[in-house]
C-alpha positions in Angstrom: -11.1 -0.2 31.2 -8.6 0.1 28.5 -4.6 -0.9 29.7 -1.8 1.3 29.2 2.1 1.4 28.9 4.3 3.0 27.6 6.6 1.0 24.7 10.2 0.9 25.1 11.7 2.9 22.0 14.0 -0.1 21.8 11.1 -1.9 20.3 9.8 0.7 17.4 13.4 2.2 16.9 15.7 -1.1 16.5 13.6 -4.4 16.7 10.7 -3.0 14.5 12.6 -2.2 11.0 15.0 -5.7 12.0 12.2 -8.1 12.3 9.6 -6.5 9.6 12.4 -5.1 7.1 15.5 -7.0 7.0 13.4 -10.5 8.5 10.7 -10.1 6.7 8.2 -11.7 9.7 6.0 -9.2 10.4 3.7 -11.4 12.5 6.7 -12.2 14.6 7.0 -8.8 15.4 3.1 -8.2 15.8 3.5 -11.0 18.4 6.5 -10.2 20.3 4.9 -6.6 20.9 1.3 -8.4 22.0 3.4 -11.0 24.5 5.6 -7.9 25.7 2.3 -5.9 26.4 1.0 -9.2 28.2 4.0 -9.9 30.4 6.8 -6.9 30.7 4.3 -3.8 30.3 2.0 -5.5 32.7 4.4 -6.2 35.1 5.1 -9.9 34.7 8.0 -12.0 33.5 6.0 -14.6 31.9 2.5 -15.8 31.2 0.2 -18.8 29.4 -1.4 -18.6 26.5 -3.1 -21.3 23.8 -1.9 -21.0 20.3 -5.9 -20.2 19.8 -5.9 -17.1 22.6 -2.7 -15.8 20.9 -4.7 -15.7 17.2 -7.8 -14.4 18.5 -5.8 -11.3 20.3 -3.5 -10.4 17.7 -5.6 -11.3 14.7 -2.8 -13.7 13.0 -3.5 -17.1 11.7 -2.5 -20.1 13.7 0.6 -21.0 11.5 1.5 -17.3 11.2 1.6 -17.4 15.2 3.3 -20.9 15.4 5.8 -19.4 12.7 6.4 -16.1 14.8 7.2 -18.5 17.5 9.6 -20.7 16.1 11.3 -17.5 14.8 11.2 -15.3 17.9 13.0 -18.5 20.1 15.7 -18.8 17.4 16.5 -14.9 18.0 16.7 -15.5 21.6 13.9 -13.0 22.2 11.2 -15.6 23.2 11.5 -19.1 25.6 9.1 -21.5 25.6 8.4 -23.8 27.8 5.7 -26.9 28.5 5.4 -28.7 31.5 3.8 -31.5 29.2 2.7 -32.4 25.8 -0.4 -31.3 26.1 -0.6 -28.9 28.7 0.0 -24.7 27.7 3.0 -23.1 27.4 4.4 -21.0 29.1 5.9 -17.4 27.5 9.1 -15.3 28.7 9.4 -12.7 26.4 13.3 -12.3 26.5 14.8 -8.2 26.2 18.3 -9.0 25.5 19.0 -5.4 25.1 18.5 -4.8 28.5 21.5 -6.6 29.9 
C-alpha cells in the first residue's frame, strides 16, 4: 500500500527555488523532502536511517547524501544526532517556518 500526505506549500513554494536555485544543492532538497515524508508527514518527529538506506530511497550517491546533510544542519533545517560513533543517527527534520 502506497503512503500519502499532503506537502506543505512551504516546501515547493519557498524552500524549493532557495535550496535548488539560489543553493544550488539539489540533493539537499531531494533529501530534506524524503526525511520530511519519513518523519513529519508520517507523523513522527524523528527517525534512523544509515547513510546506505538514505541512498537507496532517494536514489542519490553516498557523498551527494553526506553533502545534503552537512548542508541541511548548517541551515538549521536538519539535527543530527549519534548516540555513538558507530551506532545510526538519528534525524529531526527541523520546519523553522513553523514557529
Amino acid at each position: 500500500m502506497r503512503k500519502t500526505f499532503e506537502v506543505d506549500g512551504y516546501l515547493v513554494e519557498v524552500l524549493l527555488p532557495d535550496l535548488v536555485g539560489h543553493d544550488k544543492r539539489p540533493a539537499a532538497f531531494v533529501l530534506y523532502l524524503w526525511l520530511w515524508a519519513n518523519t513529519h508527514a508520517a507523523g513522527r518527529t524523528a527517525a534512523f536511517f544509515s547513510y546506505q538506506a538514505m541512498t537507496d530511497r532517494t536514489g542519490l550517491s553516498k557523498s551527494a547524501v553526506q553533502r545534503a546533510v552537512a548542508w541541511l544542519e548548517r541551515r538549521q533545517l536538519l539535527r543530527v544526532r549519534k548516540r555513538s560513533a558507530t551506532a545510526v543517527p538519528e534525524y529531526t527534520v527541523l520546519t523553522p517556518w513553523l514557529r
